[in-house]
C-alpha positions in Angstrom: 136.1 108.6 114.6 137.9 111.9 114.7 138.9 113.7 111.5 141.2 116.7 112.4 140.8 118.4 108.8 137.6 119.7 107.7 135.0 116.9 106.8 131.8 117.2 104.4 129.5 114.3 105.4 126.3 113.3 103.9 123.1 111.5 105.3 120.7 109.5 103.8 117.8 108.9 105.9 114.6 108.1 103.3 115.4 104.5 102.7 112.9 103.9 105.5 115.3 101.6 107.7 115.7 102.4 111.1 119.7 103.1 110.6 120.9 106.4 109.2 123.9 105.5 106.6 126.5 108.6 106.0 129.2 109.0 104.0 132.2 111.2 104.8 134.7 113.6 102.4 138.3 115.5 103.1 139.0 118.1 101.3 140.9 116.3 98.5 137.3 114.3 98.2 139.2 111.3 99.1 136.0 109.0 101.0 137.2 108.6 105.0 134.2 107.4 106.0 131.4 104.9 104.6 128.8 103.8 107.3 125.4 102.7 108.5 124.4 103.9 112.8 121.6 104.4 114.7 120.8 108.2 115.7 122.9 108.9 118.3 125.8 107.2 116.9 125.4 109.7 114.0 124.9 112.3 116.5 128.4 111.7 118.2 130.3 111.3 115.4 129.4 114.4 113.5 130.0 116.0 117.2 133.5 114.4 117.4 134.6 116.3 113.8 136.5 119.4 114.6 135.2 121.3 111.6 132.0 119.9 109.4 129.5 120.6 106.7 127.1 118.3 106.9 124.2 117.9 104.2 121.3 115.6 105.1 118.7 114.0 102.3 115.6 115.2 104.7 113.8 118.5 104.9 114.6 120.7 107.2 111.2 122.0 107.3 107.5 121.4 106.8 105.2 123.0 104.0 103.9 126.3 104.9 101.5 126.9 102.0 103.3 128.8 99.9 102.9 127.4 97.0 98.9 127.2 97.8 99.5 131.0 98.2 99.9 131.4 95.4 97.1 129.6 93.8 94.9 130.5 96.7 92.4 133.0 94.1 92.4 130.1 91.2 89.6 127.9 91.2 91.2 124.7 91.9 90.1 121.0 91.4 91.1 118.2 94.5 93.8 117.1 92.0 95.1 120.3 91.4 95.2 120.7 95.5 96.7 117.9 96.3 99.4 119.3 93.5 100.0 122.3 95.6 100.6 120.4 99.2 104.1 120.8 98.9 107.2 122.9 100.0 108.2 125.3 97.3 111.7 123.9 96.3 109.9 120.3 96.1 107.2 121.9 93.4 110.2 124.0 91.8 111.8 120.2 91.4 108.7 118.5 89.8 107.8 121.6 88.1 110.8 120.5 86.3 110.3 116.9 85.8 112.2 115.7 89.2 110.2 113.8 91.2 110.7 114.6 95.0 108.6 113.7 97.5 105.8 116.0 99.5 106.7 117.3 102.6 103.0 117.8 104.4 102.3 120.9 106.8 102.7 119.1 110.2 105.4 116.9 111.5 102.9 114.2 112.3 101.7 114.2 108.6 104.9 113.0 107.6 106.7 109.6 107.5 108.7 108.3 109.5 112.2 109.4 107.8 111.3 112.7 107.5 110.2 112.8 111.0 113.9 111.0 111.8 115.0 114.3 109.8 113.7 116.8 112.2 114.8 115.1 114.9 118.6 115.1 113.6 118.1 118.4 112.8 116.9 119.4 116.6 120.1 117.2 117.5 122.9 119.1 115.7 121.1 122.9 116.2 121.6 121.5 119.8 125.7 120.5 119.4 126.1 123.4 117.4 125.6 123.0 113.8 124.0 126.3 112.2 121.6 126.4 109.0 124.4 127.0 106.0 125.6 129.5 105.0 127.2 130.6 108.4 130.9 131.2 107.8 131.0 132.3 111.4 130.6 128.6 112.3 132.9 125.6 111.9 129.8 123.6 111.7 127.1 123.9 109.4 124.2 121.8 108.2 122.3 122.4 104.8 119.3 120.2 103.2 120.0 118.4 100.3 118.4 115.9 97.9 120.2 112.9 96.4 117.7 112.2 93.4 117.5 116.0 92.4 121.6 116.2 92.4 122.2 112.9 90.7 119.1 114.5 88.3 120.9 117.8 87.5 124.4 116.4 87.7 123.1 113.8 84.4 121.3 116.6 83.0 118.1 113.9 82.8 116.1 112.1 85.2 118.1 110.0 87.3 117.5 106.0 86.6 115.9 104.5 89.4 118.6 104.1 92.3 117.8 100.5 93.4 118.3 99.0 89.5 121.7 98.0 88.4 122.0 100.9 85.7 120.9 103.6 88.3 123.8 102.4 90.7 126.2 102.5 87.9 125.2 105.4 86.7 124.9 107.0 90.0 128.5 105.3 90.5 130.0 107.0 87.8 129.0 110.6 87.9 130.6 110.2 91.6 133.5 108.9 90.1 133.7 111.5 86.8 133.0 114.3 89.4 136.5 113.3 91.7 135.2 111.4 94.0 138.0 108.7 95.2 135.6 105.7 95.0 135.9 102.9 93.4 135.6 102.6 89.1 132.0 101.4 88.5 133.9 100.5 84.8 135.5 97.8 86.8 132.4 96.4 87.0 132.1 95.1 83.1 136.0 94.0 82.9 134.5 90.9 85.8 131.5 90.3 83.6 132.5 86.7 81.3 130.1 84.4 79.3 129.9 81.9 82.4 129.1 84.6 85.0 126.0 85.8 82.5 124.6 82.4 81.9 124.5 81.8 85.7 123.2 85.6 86.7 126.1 86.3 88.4 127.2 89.8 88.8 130.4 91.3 90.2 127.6 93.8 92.9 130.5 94.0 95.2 132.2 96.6 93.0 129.3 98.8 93.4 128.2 101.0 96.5 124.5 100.4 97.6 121.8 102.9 97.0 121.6 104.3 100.2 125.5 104.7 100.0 125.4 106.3 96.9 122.5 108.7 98.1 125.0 109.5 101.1 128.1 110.3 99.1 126.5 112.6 96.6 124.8 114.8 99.7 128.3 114.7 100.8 130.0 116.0 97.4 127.1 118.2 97.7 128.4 119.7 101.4 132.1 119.9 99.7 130.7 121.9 96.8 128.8 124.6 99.1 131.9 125.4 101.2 134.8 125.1 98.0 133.2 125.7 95.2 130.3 128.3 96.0 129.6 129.3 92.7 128.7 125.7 91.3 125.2 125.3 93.7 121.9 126.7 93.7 119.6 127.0 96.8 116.0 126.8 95.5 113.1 126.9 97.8 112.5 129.7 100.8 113.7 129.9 104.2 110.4 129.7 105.8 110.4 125.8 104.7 113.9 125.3 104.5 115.9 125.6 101.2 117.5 122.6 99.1 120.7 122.8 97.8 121.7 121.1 94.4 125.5 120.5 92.9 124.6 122.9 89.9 124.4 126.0 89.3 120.9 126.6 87.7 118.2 124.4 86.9 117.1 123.5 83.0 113.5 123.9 81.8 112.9 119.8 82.1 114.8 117.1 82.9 
């Protein structure tokens, strides 16, 4: 599907299935795509965009011991080791009470959906997608992570994303934030005595978890092109940066 305006589109590829699922924004943050593919499905339709910012819940790169740098002189316990195997954005997230996965120091070390990230990385490097900020390219990619923006966009931990109140709650900042999805609120007005006593819940109303995860990378991408000074990139280069839909980070969350 070709979108002649600029797009912002958003990937989710941790849930561990074997299809990616994206979500894609216009400018007015209406939702013009919502969908699940297989790689090179993906592949050609972020190809097919005529101008795209695409952010994509995976890192970009592997861990290259900074952070063990800089504990390298401290005496450390195997605990304490294992606590510094990680990227430096990832340990300025759980420094912070955000739990993010580990990215490990080899490609082979990690599973399978970050490994699924490089690779879509290596795909759109190759159809011309450069590392954002380029604003000498019409297409750019950026890392993201879904639990960290849905984390600083509540200003708490995010709920967990599979339970009802996470996908409401996920729902709902979405929707707060402008998003043209539909109103998680609609969700109660469907709730009556009958439908409780026979565990019946209006679901349909809500977006999965995996679509959820997709449209907030995707806000994210909208944010880092039109509203520049609402994000913060944490992390370094060398292991690939991770950029959040706020513009600082709070002392816990």
């Amino acid at each position: 599907m070709l979108f002649t305006d600029s797009t912002y589109i958003g990937i989710e590829l941790a849930s561990g299935r074997k299809s990616i699922t994206y979500a894609a924004l216009d400018r007015d943050l209406n939702l013009i795509a919502l969908a699940d593919g297989e790689m090179e499905e993906v592949t050609t339709f972020l190809a097919g965009q005529s101008t795209a910012t695409v952010a994509v819940n995976a890192p970009s790169g592997v861990n290259r011991g900074l952070v063990r740098e800089r504990t390298k002189r401290k005496m450390l316990t195997p605990y304490q080791i294992r606590r510094v195997e990680l990227r430096l954005a990832e340990f300025e997230l759980r420094e912070r009470g955000i739990h993010v996965a580990r990215t490990a120091a080899s490609a082979g070390s990690c599973p399978e959906w970050m490994q699924a990230g490089f690779e879509l990385y290596r795909k759109l490097e190759k159809i011309g997608f450069r590392k954002y900020p380029d604003k000498d390219s019409v297409f750019q990619v950026l890392e993201t992570n879904p639990h960290a923006c849905y984390s600083v966009l509540a200003g708490q931990s995010a709920l967990a994303k599979p339970s009802l109140d996470g996908r409401l709650q996920r729902q709902l900042i979405l929707y707060e934030r402008g998003i043209r999805i539909k109103d998680p609120m609609d969700f109660f007005e469907e709730i009556t005595r009958y439908k409780l006593i026979k565990g019946v819940w209006p679901t349909e109303l809500l977006y999965s978890p995996d679509q959820l995860d997709a449209m907030v990378a995707a806000y994210t991408a909208w944010l880092a092109v039109n509203k520049t000074d609402r994000i913060l990139m944490i992390g370094d280069v060398k292991e690939g940066r991770i950029v959040l839909p706020e513009k600082e980070l709070k002392e816990k969350y």
